[in-house]
C-alpha positions as CSV (number, residue, x, y, z in Angstrom):
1,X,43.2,19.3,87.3
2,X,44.5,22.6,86.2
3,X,44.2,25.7,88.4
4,X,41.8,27.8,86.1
5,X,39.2,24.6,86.0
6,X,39.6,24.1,89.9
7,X,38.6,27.5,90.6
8,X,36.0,27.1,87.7
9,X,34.1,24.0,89.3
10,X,34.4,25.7,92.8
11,X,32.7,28.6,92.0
12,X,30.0,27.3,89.6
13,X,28.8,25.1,92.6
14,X,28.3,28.5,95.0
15,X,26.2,30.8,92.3
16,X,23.0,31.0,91.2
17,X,23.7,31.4,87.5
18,X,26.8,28.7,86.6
19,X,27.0,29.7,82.7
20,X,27.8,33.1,83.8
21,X,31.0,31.7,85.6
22,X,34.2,32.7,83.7
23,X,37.9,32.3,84.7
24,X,40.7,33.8,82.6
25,X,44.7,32.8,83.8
26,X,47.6,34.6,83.0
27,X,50.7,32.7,84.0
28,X,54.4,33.7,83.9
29,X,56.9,31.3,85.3
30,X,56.4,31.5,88.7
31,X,52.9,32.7,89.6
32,X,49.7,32.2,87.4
33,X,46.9,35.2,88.6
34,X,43.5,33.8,87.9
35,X,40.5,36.4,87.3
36,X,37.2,35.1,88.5
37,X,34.2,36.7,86.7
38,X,30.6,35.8,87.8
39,X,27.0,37.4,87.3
40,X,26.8,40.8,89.3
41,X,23.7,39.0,91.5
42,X,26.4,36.5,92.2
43,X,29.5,38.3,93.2
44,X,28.3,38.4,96.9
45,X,27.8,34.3,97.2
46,X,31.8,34.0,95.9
47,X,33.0,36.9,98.5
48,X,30.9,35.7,101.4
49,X,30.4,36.8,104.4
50,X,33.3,39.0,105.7
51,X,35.2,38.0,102.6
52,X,35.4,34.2,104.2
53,X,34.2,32.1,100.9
54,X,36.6,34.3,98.5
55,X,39.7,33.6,101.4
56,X,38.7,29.9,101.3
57,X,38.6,29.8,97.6
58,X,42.1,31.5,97.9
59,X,43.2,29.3,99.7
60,X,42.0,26.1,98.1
61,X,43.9,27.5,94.4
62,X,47.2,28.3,96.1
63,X,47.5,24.8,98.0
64,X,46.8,23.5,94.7
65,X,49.3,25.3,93.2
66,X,52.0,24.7,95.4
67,X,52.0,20.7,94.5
68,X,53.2,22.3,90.6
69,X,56.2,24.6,92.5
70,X,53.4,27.8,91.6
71,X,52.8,30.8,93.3
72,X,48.4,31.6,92.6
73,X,46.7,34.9,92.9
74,X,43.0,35.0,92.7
75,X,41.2,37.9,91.8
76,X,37.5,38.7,91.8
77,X,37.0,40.8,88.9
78,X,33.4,42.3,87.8
């Protein structure tokens, strides 16, 4: 599973409104930086509280990312 459609399922399963779920990824050689975009009602339900669900999330992408020798930066993006 690529990076961009992990981070893709992951969020559509916290929000409200899935369809409004989009991930862009721009990848150089080393690092790929993936910009999640959700429904403004829904940006709070993908930071969580204290920023927890967003570091989770993080965190999920870039262990994913190391098994391809990758370097992932996610960024909430309105």
């Amino acid at each position: 599973m690529m990076l961009k459609d992990l981070l893709e399922y992951l969020a559509k399963a916290l929000v409200d409104d899935p369809e409004s779920v989009h991930v862009e990824a721009v990848e150089t050689e080393t690092t790929v930086v993936l910009e999640l975009s959700v429904a403004k009602d829904d940006v709070g339900k993908v930071i969580g509280k204290q920023g927890r669900i967003a570091r989770a999330l993080r965190t999920i992408v870039k262990a994913s990312a190391v098994r391809d020798g990758k370097r992932a930066i996610v960024e909430i993006v309105d």
